[in-house]
C-alpha positions in Angstrom: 6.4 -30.4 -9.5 5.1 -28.5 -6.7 2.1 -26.3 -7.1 0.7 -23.9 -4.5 -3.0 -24.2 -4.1 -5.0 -21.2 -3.6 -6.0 -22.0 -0.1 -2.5 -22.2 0.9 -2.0 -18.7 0.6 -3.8 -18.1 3.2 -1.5 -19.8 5.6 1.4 -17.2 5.1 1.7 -14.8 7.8 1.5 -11.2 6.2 2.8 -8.2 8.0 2.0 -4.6 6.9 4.2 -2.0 5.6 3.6 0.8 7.6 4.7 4.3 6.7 4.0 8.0 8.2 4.3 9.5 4.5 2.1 6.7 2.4 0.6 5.2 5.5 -1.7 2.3 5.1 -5.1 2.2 5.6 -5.2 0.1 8.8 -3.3 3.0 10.8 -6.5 6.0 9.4 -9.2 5.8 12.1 -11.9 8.9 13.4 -9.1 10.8 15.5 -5.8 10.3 13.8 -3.6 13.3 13.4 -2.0 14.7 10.2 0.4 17.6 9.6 -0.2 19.2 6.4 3.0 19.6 3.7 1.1 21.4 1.3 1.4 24.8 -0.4 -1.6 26.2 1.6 -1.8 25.7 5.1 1.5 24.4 5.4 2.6 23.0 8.6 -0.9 22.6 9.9 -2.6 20.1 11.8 -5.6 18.4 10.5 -7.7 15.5 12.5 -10.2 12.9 11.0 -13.6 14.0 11.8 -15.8 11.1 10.1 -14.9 8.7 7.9 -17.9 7.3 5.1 -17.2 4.2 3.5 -18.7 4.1 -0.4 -19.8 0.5 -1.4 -22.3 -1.0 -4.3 -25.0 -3.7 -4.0 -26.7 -5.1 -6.7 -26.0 -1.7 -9.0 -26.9 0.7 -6.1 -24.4 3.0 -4.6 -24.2 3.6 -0.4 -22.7 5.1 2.1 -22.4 4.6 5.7 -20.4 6.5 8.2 -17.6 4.3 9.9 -14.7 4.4 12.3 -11.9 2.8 10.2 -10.9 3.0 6.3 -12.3 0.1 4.3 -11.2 0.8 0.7 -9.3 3.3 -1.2 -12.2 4.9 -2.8 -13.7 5.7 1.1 -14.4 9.4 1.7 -12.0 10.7 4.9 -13.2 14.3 6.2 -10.5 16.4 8.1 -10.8 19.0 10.3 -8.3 21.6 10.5 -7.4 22.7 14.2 -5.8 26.0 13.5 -8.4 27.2 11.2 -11.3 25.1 11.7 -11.3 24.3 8.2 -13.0 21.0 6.6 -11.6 18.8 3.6 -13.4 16.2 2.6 -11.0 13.8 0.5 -10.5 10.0 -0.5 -8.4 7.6 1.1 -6.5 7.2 -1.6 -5.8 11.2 -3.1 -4.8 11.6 1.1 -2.2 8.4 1.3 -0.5 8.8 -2.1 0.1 12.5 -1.9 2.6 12.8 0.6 0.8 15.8 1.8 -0.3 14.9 4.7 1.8 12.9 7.4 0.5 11.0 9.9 1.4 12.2 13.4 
């Protein structure tokens, strides 16, 4: 019988799946472009103004501002060009929605 060890895994190439409706979080940095689907501001452009990653250490809670998405809980804030509008909303709520597109 042939078992896989754990550390074999590691050895198979993996490719992402990426997507402009539930896009991945390697292709969300500080700059990327969205249009917006949604009922309000529909067909709007928003752009990622900051991006705050939320972690825990030893029961504590931080933050720290960074230029790429780390986890699915991270905080993305957007900035709408029409309007000049800010949302402020997780990675996760923003991919999963299909409200906004990547552009």
């Amino acid at each position: 019988m042939n078992t896989t060890q754990k550390h074999d895994l590691n050895k198979i190439p993996v490719r992402v799946f990426t997507d402009a409706v539930f896009f991945h979080k390697s292709q969300v940095k500080t700059g990327s472009r969205f249009i917006c689907f949604g009922r309000t501001n529909f067909h709007t452009t928003w752009v990622v103004n900051s991006i705050t990653h939320i972690f825990s250490e030893k029961r504590r809670m931080f933050q720290t501002k960074t230029a790429f998405v780390y986890a699915l809980k991270d905080i993305v804030e957007l900035r709408c060009e029409e309007t000049g509008e800010f949302k402020k909303l997780r990675f996760s709520y923003l991919s999963y929605s299909a409200i906004y597109r990547l552009i």
